[in-house]
N, C-alpha and C positions, 0 to 999 in steps of 0.2 A: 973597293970597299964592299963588303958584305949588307945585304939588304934580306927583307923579310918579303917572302912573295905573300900573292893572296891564295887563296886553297878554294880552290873551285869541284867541290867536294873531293877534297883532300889530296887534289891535284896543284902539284905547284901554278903559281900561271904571274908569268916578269908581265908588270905594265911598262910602257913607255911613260906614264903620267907615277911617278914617284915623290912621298915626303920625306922630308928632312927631321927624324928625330934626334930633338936634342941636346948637349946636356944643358941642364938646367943653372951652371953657374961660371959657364963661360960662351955660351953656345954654339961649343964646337960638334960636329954631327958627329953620332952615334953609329947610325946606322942608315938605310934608307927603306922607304917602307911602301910597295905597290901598293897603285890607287885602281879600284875599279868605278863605273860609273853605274846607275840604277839599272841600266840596260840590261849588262852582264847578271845582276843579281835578279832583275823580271825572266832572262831567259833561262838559269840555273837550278831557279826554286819549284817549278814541278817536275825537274828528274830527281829532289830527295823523297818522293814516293820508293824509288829504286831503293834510298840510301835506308831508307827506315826496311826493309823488307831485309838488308844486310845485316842489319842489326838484330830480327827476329828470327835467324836461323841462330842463332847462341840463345842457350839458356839463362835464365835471370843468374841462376849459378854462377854459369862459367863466367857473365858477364863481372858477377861479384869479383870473380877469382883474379880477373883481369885487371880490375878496376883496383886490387890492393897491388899487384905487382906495376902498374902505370904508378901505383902514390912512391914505390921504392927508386923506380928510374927517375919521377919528377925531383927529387928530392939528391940524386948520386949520381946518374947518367949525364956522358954527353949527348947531347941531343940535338937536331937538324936547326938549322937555319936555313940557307939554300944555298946554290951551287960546289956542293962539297963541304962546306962550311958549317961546322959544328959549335954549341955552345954550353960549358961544363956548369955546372949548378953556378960556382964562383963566380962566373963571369958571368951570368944570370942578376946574380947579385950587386957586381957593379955596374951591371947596365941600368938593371931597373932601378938603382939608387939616382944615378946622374941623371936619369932621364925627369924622374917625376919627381925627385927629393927626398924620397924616404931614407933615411940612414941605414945602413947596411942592419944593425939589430934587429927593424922594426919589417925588412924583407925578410931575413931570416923567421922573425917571429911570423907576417903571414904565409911563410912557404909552410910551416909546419901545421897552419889554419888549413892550409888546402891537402897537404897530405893526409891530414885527420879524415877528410872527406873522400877519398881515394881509400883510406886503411878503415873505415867506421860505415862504408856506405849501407851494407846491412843491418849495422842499429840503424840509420836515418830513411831507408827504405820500409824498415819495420814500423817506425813513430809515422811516416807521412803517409802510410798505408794503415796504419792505429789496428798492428797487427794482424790483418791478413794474410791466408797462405800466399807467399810469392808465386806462385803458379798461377794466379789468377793476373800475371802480368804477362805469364806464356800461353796461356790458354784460354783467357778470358772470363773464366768462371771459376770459382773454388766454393769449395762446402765449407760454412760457417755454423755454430751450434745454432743460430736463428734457423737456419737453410742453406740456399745457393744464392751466390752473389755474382753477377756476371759486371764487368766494366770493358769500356771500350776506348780507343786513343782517338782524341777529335782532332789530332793535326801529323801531318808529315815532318814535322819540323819546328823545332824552338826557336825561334828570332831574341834575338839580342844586343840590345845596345850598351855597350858596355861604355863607363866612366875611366878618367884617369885618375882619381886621388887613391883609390886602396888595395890593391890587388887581392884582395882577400873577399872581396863583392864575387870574384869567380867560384866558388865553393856552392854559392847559389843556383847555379844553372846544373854543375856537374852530374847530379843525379838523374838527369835527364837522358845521360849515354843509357847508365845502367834500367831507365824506365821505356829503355829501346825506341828514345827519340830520337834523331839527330839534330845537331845546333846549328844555324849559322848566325855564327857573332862577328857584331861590328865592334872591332879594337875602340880605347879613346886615343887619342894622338899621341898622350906620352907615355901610353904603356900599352906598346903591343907584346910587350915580353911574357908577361904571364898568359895570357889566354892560349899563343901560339906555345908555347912549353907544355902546358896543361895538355892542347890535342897531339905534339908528340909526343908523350910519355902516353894516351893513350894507343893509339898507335903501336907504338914501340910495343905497346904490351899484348896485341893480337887483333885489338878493336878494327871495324872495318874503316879506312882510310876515308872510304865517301861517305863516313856517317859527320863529317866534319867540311864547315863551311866558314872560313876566316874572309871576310872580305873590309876591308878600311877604306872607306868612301865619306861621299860627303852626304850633307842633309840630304838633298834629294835620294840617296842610299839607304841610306837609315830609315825613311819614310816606306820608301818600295819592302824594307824588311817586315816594318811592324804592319804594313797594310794587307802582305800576303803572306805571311808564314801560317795563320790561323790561330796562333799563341807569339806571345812577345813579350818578354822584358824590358823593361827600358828605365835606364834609370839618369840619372839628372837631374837639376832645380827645378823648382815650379814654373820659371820662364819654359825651361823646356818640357815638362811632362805635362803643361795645361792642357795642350789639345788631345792628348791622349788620356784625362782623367777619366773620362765618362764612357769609353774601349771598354768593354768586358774583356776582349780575348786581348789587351795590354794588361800586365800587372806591370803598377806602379814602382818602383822604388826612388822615392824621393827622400827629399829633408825629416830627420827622425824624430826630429825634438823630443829625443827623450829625455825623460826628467828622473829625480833622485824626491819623494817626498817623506815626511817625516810626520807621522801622528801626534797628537796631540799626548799620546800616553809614553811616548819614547822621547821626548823633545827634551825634557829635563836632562838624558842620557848624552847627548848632542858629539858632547867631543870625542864620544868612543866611535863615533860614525864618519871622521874626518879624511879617514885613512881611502875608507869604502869609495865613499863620496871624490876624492882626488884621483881617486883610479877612473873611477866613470868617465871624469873629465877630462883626461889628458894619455889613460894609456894608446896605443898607436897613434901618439900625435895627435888623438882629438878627432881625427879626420872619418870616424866612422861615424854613420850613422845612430849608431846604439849607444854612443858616447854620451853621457850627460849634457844639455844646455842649460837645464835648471835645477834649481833647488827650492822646494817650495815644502816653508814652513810655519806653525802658525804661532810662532816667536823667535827671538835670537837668531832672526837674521841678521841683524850686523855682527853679531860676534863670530857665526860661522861664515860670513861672508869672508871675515878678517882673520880668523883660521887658514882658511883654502886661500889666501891670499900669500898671508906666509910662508904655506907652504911650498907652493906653484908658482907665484911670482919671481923667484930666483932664477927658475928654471931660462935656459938661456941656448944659443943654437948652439951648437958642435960641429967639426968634420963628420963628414960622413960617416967616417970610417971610426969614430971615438966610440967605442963602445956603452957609452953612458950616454950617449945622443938621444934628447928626448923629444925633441921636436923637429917636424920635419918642412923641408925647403916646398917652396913655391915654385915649379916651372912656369907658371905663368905670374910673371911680378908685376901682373895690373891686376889680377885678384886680389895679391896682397895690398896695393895700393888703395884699392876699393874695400876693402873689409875695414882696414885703416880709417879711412876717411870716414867710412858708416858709423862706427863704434861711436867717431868724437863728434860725428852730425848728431847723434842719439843724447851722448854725455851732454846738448845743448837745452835738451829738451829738462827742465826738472822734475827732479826726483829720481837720479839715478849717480851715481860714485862710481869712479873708479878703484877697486881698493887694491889694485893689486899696484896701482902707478908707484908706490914709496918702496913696494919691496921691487922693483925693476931695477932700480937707479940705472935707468936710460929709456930709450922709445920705444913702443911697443913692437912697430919694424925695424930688425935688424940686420944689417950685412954681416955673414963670417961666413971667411972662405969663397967668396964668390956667389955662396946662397943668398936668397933672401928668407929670412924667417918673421914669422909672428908669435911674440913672447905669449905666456896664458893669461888669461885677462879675466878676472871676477870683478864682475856689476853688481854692484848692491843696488836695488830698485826698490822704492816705496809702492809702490803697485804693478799688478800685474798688467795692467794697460799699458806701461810703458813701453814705448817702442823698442827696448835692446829689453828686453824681460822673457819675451820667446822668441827667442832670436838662434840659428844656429849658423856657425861659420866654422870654416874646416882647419882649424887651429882648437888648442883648449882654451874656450870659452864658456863661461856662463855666468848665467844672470844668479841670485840670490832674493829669493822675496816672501813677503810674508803675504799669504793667504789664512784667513782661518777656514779652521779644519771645513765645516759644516758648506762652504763656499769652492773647494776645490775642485768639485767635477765640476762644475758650472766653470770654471776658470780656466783649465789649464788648456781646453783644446786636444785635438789628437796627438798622441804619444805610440811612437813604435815602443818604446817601451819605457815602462815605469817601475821602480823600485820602491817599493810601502816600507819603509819601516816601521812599522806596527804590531800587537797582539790584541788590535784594536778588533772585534771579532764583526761588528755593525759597521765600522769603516773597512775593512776587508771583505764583508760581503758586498757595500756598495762598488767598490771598483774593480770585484769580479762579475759586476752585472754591467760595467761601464762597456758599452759600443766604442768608445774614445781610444781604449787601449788594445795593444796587438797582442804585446807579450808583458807578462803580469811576473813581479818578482814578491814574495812578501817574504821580509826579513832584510840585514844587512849584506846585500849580493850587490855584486856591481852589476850595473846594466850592460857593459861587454861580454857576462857569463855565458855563456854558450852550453845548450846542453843539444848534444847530437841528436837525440829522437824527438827534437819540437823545434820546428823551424821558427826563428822569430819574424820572419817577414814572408805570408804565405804560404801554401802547401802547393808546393810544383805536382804530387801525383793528382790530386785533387783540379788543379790546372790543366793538365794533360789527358787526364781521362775523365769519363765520364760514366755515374752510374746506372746501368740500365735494367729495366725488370725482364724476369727468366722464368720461366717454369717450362721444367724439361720434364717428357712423360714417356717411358719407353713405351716403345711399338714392335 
């Protein structure tokens, strides 16, 4: 059986300590996948001083030029596995489906997220640098009409913790090749598929092989990562990212609770916003972070609670392979079981409805095909206190509640991002002054919109470098 080694900079390397990935609705193994221990990764991480120097003999350029023809192999190419063993985009596709549950459309749909970021890195290089000359990431210094601006890299290496629910969370590190870092990423268990594809197809495109560190270990691993890389991502629930909240050189990615709200001068409008509002909710399955959990408006919550009910409550699991597949499986069916049981511990609590239960007709967990799924579920809450009111779970869920207008910053809490619908010009300047929110939408935008030169969770060059004062005088 083919297995995935671990890349000890960008060296295969067989453990004898290997996991079983696998599929998620029979559990028969996929593939198998080396284990390293914190050891290997303490004694590896100060030779990528070597690996980032590999990466500063190419120009930002070339690096560009590289980085689009790596987006064409990730996307066409067959690509390594190990011992001879290749794997063509296809079969990409039904691994990373079986493994973690996502329906083959909604893999398709993030392979083309990441290729964006492989074929766009130069607008996203140009936003997270807000337009400086790119030579000031080969040279350290570039002239600006202010003056001179010199910046410096505070780490040899990007640490990463990587999740299994969205393969599409990888498009956030990748800019790091091209800002001539190197990574080493820890896989999550049921998706090693996409990170290790991502570093062959860079690779394959000319990138230097030891600018890549794939290692799938356990806690104690992950720890040794985020403690010595000098920069770290790490993303996971708040059980797991607490002790890392108050890390400067960890950036966060946790729970996004972002919200959908609705001004008090567009609210009469409501139903033309239905459509917007059920994409937030439920496109990739729900499972992103960017994804709506709430709705918060200061009327006619029950009626659009009972809109997105109707519309989304139908919504039911598929074959993987049904190209209408809207929702995706659970590899772990004790999540689903606990998200389950929390919903209807919540629903005990009053003042909160299920309104999507009558357009179901059946349980909110459902078996087909061997998957387990969870149907989309809108809560109508009479307050925002309510325990399922900011709540987010990695299915399409969300709560429905009325806030008035003049009470919403005070209420809602942090939001990666928020959607205003509004031309409300005094509530639009107050929640472009809000600390609360990451990324700000005003108008009818889904909270999934993506625009390539504004990152909505952090700025990696910002992260990685740092800027320092220069005055150069010839002599």
């Amino acid at each position: 059986m083919s297995h995935i080694p671990a890349l000890r900079r960008g060296v295969p390397y067989t453990s004898l300590d290997k996991v079983d990935v696998l599929d998620h609705r029979n559990g028969k193994t996929l593939i198998s996948v080396s284990q390293v221990g914190a050891g290997i990764i303490r004694r590896d991480l100060p030779k990528f001083a070597a690996s980032r120097e590999a990466l500063r003999k190419f120009t930002t350029e070339q690096l560009l030029e590289k980085c689009r023809k790596a987006g064409q192999l990730f996307m066409e190419a067959d690509l390594p596995l190990a011992d001879g063993a290749v794997q063509s985009a296809n079969d990409y596709i039904k691994n990373l489906s079986a493994s973690s549950g996502l329906p083959h459309n909604m893999v398709r749909q993030n392979m083309t997220k990441v290729n964006h970021v492989f074929t766009e890195m130069r607008t996203i290089l140009r936003g997270l640098t807000r337009g400086l000359d790119l030579k000031v990431i080969d040279e350290g210094v570039a002239e600006m009409p202010s003056g001179t601006v010199s910046f410096y890299p505070v780490t040899n290496a990007l640490g990463v913790v990587l999740p299994s629910n969205s393969p599409g969370v990888n498009s956030l590190w990748m800019p790091a090749i091209a800002l001539k870092t190197p990574v080493v990423l820890k896989p999550g268990r049921e998706e090693p598929w996409t990170p290790y594809r991502i570093i062959q197809a860079f690779i394959a495109a000319g990138i230097p092989a030891e600018a890549f560190g794939f290692y799938p270990t356990d806690h104690e691993g992950a720890g040794e990562i985020l403690n010595s890389c000098g920069r770290a991502f790490l993303f996971g629930d708040e059980s797991t990212t607490a002790r890392w909240a108050s890390n400067p050189a960890v950036q966060i990615h946790g729970p996004g609770r972002s919200k959908i709200i609705i001004g008090e001068d567009c609210i009469e409008r409501w139903p033309e916003f239905i459509e917007v509002i059920a994409d937030s909710i439920a496109r990739n399955g729900g499972r992103s972070c960017v994804n709506a959990s709430a709705v918060v408006v200061p009327k006619y919550s029950k009626e659009i609670a009972e809109a997105l009910a109707k519309k989304l409550g139908p919504i039911s699991g598929k074959a993987s392979d049904d190209p209408n597949a809207a929702l995706s499986g659970f590899a772990n069916v004790k999540m689903a079981d606990w998200i389950d049981s929390t919903i209807e511990e919540g629903l005990q609590t009053p003042g909160a409805r299920d309104v999507t239960a009558e357009y179901r007709g059946g349980p909110r967990k459902q078996v087909v095909d061997g998957g387990t799924y969870m149907r989309p579920t809108i809560i109508h809450c009479d307050s925002f206190d309510h325990p399922l009111a900011n709540r987010e779970f990695l299915f399409p869920y969300a709560s429905v509640v009325t806030v008035p207008q003049a009470e919403v910053l005070n209420k809602i809490g942090h939001s990666l991002v928020v959607t205003a619908i509004t031309q409300d010009k005094a509530f639009s300047d107050a929640l472009l002054c809000s600390p609360l929110i990451d990324r700000l939408n005003i108008g009818a935008v889904s909270t999934i919109s993506v625009a390539w030169d504004q990152p909505h969770e952090g700025n990696i060059f910002e992260f990685l470098y740092k800027q320092r004062a220069i005055l150069i005088k010839p002599v």
